[in-house]
Gaussian input, Z-matrix of N, CA and C with variables (Angstrom, degrees):
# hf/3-21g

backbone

0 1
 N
 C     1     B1
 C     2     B2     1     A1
 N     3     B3     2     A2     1     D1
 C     4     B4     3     A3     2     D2
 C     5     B5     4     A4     3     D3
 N     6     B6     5     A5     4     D4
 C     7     B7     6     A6     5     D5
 C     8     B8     7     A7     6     D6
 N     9     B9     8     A8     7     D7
 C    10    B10     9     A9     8     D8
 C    11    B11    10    A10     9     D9
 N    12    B12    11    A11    10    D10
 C    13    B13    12    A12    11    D11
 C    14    B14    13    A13    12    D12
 N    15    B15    14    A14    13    D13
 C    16    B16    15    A15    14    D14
 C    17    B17    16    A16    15    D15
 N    18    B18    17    A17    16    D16
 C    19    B19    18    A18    17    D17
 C    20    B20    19    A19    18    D18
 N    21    B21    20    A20    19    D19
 C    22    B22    21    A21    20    D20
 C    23    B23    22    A22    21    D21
 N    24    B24    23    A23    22    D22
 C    25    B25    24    A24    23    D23
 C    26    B26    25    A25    24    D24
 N    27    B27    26    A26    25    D25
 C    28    B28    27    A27    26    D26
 C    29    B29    28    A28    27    D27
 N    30    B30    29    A29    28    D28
 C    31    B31    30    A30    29    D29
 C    32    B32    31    A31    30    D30
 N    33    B33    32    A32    31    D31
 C    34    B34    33    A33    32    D32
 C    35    B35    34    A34    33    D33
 N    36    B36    35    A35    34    D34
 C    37    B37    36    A36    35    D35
 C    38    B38    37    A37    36    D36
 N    39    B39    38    A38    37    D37
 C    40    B40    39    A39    38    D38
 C    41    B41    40    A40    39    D39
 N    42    B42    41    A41    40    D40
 C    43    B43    42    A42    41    D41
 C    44    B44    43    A43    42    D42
 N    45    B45    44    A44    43    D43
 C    46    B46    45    A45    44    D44
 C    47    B47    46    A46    45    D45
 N    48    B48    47    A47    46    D46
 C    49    B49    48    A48    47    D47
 C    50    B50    49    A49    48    D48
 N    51    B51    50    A50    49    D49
 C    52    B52    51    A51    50    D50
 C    53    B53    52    A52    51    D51
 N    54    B54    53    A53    52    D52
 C    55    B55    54    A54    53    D53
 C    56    B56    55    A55    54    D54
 N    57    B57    56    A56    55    D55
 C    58    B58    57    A57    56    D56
 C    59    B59    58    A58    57    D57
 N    60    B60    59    A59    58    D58
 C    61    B61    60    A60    59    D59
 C    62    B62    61    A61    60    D60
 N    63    B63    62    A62    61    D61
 C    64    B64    63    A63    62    D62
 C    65    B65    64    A64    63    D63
 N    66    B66    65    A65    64    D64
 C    67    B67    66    A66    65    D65
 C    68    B68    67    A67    66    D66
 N    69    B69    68    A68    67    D67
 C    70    B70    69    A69    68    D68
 C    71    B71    70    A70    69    D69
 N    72    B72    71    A71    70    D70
 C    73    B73    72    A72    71    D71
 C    74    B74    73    A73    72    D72
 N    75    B75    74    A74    73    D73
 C    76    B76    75    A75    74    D74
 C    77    B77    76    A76    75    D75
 N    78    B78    77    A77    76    D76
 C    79    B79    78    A78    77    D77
 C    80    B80    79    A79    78    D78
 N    81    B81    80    A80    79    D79
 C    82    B82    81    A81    80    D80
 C    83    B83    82    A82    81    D81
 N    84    B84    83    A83    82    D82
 C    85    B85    84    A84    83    D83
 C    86    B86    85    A85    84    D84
 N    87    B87    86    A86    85    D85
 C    88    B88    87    A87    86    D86
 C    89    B89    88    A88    87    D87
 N    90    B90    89    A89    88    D88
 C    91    B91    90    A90    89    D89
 C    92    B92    91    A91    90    D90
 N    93    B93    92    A92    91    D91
 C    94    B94    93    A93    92    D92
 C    95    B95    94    A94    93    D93
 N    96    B96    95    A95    94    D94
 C    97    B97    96    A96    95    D95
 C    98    B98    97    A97    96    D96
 N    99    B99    98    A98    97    D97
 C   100   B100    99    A99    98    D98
 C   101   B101   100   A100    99    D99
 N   102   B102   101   A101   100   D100
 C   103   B103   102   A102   101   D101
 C   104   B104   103   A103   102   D102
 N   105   B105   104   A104   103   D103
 C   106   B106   105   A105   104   D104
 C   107   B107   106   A106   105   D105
 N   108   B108   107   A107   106   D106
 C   109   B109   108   A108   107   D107
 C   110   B110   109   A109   108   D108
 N   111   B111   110   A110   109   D109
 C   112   B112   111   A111   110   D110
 C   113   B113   112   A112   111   D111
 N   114   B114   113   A113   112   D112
 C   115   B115   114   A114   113   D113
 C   116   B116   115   A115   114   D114
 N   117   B117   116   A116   115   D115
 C   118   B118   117   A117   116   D116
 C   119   B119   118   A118   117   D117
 N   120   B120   119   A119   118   D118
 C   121   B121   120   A120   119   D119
 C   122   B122   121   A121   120   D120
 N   123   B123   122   A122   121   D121
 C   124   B124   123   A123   122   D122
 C   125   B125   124   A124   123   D123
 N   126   B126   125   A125   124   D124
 C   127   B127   126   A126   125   D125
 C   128   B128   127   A127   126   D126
 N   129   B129   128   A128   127   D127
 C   130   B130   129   A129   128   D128
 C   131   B131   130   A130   129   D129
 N   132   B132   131   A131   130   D130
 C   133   B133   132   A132   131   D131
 C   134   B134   133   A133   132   D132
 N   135   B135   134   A134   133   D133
 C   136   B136   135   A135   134   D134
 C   137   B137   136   A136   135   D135
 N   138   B138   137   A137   136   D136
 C   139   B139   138   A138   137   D137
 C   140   B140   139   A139   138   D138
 N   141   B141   140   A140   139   D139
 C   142   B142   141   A141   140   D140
 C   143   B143   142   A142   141   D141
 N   144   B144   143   A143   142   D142
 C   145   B145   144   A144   143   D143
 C   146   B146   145   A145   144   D144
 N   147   B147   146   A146   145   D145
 C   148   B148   147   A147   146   D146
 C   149   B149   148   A148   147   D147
 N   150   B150   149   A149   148   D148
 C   151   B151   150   A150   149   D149
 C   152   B152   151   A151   150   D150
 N   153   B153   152   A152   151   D151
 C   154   B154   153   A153   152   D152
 C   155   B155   154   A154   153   D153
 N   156   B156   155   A155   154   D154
 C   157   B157   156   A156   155   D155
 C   158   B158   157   A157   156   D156
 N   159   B159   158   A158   157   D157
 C   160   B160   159   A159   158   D158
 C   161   B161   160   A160   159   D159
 N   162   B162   161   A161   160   D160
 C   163   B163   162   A162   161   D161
 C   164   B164   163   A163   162   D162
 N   165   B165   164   A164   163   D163
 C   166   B166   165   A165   164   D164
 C   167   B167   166   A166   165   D165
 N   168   B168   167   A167   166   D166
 C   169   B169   168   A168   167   D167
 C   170   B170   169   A169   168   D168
 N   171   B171   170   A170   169   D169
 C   172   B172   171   A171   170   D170
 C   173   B173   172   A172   171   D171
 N   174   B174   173   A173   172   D172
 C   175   B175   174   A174   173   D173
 C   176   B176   175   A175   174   D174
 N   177   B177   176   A176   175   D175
 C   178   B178   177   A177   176   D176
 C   179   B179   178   A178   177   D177
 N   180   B180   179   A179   178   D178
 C   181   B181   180   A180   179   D179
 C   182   B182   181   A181   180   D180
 N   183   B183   182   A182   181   D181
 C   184   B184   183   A183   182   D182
 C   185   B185   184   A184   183   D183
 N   186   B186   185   A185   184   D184
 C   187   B187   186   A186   185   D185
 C   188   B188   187   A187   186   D186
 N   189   B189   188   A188   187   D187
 C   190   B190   189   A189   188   D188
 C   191   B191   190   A190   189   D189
 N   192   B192   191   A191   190   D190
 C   193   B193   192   A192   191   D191
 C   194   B194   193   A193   192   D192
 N   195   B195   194   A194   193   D193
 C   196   B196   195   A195   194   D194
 C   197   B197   196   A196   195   D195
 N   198   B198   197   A197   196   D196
 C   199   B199   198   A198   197   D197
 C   200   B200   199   A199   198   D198
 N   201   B201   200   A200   199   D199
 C   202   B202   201   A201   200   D200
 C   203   B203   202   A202   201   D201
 N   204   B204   203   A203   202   D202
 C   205   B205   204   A204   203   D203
 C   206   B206   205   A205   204   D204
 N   207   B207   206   A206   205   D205
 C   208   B208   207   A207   206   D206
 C   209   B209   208   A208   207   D207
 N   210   B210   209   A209   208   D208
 C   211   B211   210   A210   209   D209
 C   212   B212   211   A211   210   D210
 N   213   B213   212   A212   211   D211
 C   214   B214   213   A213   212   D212
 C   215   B215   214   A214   213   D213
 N   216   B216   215   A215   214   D214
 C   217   B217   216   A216   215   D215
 C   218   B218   217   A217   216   D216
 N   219   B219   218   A218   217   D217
 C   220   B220   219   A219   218   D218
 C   221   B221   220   A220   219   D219
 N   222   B222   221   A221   220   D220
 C   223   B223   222   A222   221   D221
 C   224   B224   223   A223   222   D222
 N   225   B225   224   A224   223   D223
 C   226   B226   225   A225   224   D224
 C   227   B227   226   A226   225   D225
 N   228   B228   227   A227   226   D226
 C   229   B229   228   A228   227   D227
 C   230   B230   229   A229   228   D228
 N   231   B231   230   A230   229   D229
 C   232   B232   231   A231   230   D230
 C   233   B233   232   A232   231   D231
 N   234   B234   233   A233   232   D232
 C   235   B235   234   A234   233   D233
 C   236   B236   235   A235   234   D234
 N   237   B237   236   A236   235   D235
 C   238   B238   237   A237   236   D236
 C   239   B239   238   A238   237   D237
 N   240   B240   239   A239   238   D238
 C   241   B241   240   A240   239   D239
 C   242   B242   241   A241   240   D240
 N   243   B243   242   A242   241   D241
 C   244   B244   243   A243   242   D242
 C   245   B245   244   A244   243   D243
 N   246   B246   245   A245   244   D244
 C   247   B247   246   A246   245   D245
 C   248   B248   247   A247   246   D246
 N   249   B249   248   A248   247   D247
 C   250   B250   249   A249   248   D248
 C   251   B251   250   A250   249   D249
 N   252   B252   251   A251   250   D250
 C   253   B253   252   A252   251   D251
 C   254   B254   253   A253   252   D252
 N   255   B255   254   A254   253   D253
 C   256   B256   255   A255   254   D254
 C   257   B257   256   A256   255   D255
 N   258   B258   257   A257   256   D256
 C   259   B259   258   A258   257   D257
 C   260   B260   259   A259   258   D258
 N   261   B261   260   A260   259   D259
 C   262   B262   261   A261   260   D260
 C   263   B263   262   A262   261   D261

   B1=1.4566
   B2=1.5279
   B3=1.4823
   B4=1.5006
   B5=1.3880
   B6=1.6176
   B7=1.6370
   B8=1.1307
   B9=1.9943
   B10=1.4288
   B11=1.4975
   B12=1.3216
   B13=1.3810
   B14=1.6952
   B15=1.1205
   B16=1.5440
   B17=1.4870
   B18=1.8364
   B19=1.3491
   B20=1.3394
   B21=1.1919
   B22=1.6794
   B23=1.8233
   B24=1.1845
   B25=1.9132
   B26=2.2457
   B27=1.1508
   B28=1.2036
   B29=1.5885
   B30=1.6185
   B31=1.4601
   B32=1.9779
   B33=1.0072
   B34=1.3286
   B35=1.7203
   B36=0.9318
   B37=1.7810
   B38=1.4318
   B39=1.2295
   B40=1.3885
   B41=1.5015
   B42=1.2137
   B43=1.9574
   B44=1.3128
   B45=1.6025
   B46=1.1896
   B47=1.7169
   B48=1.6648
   B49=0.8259
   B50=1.6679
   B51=1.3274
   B52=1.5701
   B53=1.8869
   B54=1.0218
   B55=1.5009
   B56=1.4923
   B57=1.1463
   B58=1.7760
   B59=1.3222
   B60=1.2855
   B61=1.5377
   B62=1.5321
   B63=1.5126
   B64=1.7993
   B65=0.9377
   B66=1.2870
   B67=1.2515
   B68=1.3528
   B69=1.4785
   B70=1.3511
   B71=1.5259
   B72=1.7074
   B73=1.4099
   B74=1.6216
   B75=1.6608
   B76=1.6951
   B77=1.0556
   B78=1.2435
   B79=1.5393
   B80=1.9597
   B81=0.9991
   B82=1.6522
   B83=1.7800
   B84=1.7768
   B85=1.4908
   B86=1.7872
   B87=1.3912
   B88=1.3922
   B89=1.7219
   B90=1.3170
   B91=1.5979
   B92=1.2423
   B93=1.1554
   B94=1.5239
   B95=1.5600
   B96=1.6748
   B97=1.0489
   B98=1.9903
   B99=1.9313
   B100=1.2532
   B101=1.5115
   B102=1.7296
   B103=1.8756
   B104=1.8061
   B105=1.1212
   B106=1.2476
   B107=1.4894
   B108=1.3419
   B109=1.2984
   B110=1.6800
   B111=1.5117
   B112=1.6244
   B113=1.4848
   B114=0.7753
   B115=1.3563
   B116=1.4383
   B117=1.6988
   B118=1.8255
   B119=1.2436
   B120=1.4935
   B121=1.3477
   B122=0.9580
   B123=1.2712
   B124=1.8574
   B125=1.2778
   B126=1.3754
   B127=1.8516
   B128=0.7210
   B129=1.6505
   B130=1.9466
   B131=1.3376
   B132=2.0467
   B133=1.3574
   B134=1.2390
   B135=0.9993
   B136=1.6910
   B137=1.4244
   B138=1.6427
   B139=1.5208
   B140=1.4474
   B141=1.7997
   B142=1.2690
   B143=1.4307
   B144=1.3737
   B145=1.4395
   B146=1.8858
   B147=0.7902
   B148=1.3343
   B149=1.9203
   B150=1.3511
   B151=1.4182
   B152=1.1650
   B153=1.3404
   B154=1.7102
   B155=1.7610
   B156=1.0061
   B157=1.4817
   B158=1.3092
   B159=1.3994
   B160=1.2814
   B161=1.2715
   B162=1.6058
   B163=1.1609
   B164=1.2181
   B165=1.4986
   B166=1.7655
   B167=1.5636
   B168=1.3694
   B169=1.6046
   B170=1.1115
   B171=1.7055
   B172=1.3539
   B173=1.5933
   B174=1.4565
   B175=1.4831
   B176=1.6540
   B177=1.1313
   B178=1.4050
   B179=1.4820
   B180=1.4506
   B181=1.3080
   B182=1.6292
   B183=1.7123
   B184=1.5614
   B185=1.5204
   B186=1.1150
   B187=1.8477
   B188=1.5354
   B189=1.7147
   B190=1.5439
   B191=1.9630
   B192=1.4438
   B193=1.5780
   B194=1.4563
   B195=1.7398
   B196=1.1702
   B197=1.8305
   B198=1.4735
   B199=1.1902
   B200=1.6881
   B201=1.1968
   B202=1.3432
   B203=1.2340
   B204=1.6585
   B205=1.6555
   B206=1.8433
   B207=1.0094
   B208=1.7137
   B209=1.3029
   B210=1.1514
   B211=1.3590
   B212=1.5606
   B213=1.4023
   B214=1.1422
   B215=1.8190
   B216=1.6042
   B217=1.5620
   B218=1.4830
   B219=1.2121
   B220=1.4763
   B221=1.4257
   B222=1.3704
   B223=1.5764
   B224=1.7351
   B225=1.3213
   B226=1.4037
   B227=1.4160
   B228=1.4236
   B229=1.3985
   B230=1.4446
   B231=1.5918
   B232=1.1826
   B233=1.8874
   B234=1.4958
   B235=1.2362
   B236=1.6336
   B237=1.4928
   B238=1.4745
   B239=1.4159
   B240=1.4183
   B241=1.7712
   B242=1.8363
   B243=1.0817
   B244=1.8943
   B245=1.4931
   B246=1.1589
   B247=1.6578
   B248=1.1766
   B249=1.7231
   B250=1.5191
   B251=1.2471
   B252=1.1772
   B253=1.5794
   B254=1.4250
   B255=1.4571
   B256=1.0013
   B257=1.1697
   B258=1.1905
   B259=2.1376
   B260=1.4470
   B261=1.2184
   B262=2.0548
   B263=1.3001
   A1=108.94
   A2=118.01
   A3=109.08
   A4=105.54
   A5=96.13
   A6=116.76
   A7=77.17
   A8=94.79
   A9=121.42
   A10=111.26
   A11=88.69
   A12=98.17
   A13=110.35
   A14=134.89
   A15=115.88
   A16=100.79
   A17=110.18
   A18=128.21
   A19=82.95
   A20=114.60
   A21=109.41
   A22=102.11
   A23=98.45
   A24=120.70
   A25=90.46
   A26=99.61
   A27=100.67
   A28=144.17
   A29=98.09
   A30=113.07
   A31=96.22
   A32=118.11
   A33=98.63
   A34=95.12
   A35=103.50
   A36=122.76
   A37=112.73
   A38=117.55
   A39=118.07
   A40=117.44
   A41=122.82
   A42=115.25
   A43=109.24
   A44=115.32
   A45=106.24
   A46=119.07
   A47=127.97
   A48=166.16
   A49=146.26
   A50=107.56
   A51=106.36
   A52=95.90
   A53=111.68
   A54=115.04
   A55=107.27
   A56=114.71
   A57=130.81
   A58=109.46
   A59=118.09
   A60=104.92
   A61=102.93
   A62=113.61
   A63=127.85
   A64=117.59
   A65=147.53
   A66=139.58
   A67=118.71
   A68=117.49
   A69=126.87
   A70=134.72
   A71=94.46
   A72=109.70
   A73=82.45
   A74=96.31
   A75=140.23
   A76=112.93
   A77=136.85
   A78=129.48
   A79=102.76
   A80=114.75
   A81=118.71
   A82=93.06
   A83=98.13
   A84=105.15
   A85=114.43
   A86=132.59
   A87=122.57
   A88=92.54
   A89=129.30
   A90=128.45
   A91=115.82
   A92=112.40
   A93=129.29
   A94=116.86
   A95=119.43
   A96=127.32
   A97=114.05
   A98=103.07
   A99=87.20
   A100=81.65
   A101=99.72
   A102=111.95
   A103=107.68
   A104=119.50
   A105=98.28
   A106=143.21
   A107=99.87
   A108=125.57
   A109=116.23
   A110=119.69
   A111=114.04
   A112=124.35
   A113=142.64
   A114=143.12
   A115=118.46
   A116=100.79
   A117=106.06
   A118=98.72
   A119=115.75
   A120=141.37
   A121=94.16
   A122=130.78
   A123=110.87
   A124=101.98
   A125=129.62
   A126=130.67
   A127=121.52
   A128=111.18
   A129=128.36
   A130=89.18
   A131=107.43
   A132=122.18
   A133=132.69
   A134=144.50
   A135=134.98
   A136=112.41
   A137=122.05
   A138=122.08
   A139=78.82
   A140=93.68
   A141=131.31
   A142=118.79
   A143=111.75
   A144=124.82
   A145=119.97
   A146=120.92
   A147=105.54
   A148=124.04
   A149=98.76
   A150=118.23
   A151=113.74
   A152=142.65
   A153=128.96
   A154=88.50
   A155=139.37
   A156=170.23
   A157=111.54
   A158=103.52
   A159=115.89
   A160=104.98
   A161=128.69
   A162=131.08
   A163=131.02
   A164=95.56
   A165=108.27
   A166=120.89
   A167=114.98
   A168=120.79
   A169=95.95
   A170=116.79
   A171=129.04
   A172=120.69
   A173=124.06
   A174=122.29
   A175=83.65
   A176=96.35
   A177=121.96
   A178=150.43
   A179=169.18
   A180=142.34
   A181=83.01
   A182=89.31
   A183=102.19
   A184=114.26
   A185=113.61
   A186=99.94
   A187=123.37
   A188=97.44
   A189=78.00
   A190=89.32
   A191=96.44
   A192=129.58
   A193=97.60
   A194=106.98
   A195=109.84
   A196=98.18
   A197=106.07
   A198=107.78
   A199=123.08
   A200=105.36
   A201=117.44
   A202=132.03
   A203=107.54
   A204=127.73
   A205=81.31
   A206=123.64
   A207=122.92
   A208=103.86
   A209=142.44
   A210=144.06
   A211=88.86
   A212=137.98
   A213=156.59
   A214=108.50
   A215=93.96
   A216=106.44
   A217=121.78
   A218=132.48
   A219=152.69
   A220=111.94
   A221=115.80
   A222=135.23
   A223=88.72
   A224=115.06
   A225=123.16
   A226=119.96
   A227=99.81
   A228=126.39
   A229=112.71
   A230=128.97
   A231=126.61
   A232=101.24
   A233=109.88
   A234=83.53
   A235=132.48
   A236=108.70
   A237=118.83
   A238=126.19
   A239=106.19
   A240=129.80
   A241=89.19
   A242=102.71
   A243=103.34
   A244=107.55
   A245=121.23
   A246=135.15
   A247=102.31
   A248=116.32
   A249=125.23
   A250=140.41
   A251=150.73
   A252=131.99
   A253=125.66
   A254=127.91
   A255=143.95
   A256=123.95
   A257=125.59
   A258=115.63
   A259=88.86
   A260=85.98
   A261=115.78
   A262=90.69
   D1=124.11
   D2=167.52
   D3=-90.61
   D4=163.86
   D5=-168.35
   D6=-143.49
   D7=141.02
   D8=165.46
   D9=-157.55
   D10=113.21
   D11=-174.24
   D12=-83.65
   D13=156.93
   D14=-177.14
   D15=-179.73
   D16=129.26
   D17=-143.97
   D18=-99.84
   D19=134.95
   D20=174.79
   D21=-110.23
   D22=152.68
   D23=-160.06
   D24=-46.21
   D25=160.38
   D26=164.40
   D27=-69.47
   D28=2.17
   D29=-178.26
   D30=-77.64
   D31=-13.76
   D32=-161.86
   D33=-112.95
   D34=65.54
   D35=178.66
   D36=-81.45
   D37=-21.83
   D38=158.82
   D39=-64.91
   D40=-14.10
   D41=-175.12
   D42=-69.41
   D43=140.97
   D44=-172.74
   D45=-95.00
   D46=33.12
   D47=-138.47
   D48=45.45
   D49=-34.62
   D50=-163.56
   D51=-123.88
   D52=116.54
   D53=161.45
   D54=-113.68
   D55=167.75
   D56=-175.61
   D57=-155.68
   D58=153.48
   D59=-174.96
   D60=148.56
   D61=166.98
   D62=166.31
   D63=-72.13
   D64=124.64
   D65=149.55
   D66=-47.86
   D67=110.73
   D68=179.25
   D69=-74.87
   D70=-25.55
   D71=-170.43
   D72=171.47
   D73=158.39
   D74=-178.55
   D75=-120.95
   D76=105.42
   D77=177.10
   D78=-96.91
   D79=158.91
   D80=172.01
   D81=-136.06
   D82=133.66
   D83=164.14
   D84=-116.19
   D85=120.70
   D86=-163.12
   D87=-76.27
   D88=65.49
   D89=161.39
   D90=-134.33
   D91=95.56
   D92=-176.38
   D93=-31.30
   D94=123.44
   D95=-163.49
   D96=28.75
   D97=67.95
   D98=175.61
   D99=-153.94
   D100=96.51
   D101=-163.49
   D102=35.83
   D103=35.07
   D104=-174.54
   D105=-19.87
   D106=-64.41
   D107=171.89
   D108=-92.97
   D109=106.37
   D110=179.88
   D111=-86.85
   D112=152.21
   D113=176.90
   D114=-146.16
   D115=122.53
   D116=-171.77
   D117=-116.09
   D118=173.94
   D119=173.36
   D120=-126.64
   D121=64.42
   D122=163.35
   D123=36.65
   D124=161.02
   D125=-146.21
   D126=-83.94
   D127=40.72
   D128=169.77
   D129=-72.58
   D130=129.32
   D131=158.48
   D132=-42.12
   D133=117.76
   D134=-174.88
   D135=-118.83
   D136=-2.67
   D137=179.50
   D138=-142.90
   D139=-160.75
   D140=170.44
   D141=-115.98
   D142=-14.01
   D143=178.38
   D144=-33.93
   D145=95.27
   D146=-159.38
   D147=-76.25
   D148=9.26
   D149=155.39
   D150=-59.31
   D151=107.78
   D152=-160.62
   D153=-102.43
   D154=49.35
   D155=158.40
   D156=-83.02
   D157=-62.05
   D158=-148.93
   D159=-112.23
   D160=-29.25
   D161=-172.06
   D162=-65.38
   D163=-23.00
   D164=-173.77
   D165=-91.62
   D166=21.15
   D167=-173.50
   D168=-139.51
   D169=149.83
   D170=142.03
   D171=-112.47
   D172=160.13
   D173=-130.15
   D174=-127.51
   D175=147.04
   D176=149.09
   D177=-85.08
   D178=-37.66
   D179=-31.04
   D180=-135.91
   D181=154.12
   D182=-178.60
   D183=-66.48
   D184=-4.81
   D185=169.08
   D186=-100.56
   D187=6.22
   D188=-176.30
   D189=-103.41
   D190=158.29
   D191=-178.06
   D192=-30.11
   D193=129.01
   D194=140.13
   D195=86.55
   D196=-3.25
   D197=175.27
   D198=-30.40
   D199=-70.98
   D200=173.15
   D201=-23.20
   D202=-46.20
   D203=-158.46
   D204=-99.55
   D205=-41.40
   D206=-179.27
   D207=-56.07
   D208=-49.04
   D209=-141.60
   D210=-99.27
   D211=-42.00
   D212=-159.67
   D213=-62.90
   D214=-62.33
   D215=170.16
   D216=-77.21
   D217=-20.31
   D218=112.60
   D219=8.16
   D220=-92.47
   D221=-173.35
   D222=-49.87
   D223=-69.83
   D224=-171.45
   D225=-28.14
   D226=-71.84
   D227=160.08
   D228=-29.55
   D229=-49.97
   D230=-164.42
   D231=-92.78
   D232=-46.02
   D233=179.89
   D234=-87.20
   D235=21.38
   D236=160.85
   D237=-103.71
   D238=0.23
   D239=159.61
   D240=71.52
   D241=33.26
   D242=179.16
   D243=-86.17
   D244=137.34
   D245=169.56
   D246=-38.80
   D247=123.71
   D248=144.02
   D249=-88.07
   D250=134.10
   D251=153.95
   D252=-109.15
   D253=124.24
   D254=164.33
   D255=-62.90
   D256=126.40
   D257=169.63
   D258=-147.26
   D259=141.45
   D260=168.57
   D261=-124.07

């Protein structure tokens, strides 16, 4: 089983910390540091936001740290359908 733990940027201060789950899908937006990169668990909660839009992803953006190696174990992660965990 891979484990990946992964600190998401401080804009998303609303999460109420620990999600787990498949990666269902990856979305990419070309707007610089604006969630760039999305990431779902199939419709495991990840905020409180009550937009159910928005609630079900956690974000990526190419300036925060380590981007590269995140997105890397990410893809991996998703195309071997292996368990993730999230913590903020």
């Amino acid at each position: 089983m891979l484990f990946l733990a992964f600190i998401i940027s401080p804009l998303a201060n609303a999460w109420d910390g620990v999600a787990t789950g498949t990666i269902t899908k990856i979305d990419t937006i070309n707007e610089a540091n604006n969630y760039e990169l999305r990431v779902f668990l199939g419709s495991t909660a990840m905020c409180n936001n009550p937009d159910p839009t928005v609630k079900t992803w956690a974000f990526l953006n190419s300036s925060d740290a380590n981007c590269k190696a995140t997105l890397a174990n990410l893809m991996l992660a998703f195309s071997m359908e292996k368990t993730v965990t999230f913590i903020h």
